[in-house]
C-alpha positions as CSV (number, residue, x, y, z in Angstrom):
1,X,4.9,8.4,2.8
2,X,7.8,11.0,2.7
3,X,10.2,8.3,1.2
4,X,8.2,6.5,-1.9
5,X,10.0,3.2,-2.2
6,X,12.0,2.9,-5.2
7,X,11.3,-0.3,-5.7
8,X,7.2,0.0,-5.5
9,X,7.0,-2.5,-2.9
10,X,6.1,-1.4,0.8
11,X,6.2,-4.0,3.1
12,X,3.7,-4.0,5.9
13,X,3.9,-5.9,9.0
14,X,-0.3,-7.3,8.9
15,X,-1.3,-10.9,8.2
16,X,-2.8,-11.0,4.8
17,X,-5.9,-12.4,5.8
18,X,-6.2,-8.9,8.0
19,X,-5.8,-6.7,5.1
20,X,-9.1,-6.1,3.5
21,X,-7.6,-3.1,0.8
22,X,-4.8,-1.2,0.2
23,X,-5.4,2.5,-2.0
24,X,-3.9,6.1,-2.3
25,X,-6.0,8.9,-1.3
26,X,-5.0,10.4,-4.2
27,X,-7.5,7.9,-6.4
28,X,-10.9,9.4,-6.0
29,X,-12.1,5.6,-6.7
30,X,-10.1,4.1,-3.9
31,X,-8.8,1.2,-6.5
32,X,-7.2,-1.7,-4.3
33,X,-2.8,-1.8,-4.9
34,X,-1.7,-5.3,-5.5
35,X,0.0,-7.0,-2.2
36,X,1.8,-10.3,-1.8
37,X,1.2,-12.3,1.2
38,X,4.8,-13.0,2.8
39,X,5.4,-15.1,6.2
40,X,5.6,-12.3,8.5
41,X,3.0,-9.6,6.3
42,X,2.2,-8.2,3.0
43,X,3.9,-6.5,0.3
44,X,1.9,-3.4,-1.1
45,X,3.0,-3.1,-4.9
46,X,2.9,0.6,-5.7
47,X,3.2,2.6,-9.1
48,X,6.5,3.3,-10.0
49,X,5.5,7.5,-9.2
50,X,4.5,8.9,-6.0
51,X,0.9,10.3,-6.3
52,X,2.5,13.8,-4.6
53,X,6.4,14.7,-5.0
54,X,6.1,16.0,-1.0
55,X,3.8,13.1,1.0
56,X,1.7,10.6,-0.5
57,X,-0.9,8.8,1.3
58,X,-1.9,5.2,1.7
59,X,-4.8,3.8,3.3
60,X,-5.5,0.3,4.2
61,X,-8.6,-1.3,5.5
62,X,-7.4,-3.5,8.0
63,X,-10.1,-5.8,10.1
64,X,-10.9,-9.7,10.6
């Protein structure tokens, strides 16, 4: 992401039930984010601090 949300919450247009994971590539132990389950898709809650001031990455396991 080049714009980190200022308000830690990215929301993502995937069922919840589709979203296995959500992690920064930055965390060498892939720890699963938060999320929120909202009508039309999840909320991925993210630290206050992007990982990397130019791009940081997000990965989510999506599947089911």
């Amino acid at each position: 992401m080049f714009d980190w949300p200022a308000n830690g919450r990215l929301d993502v247009a995937v069922k919840g039930d589709q979203l296995r994971r959500a992690y920064l590539m930055t965390d060498p132990a892939h720890t699963p984010l938060k999320t929120e389950a909202r009508p039309d898709g999840v909320t991925v809650l993210l630290p206050k601090d992007a990982p990397d001031p130019a791009v940081s990455v997000l990965a989510m396991e999506i599947g089911g």
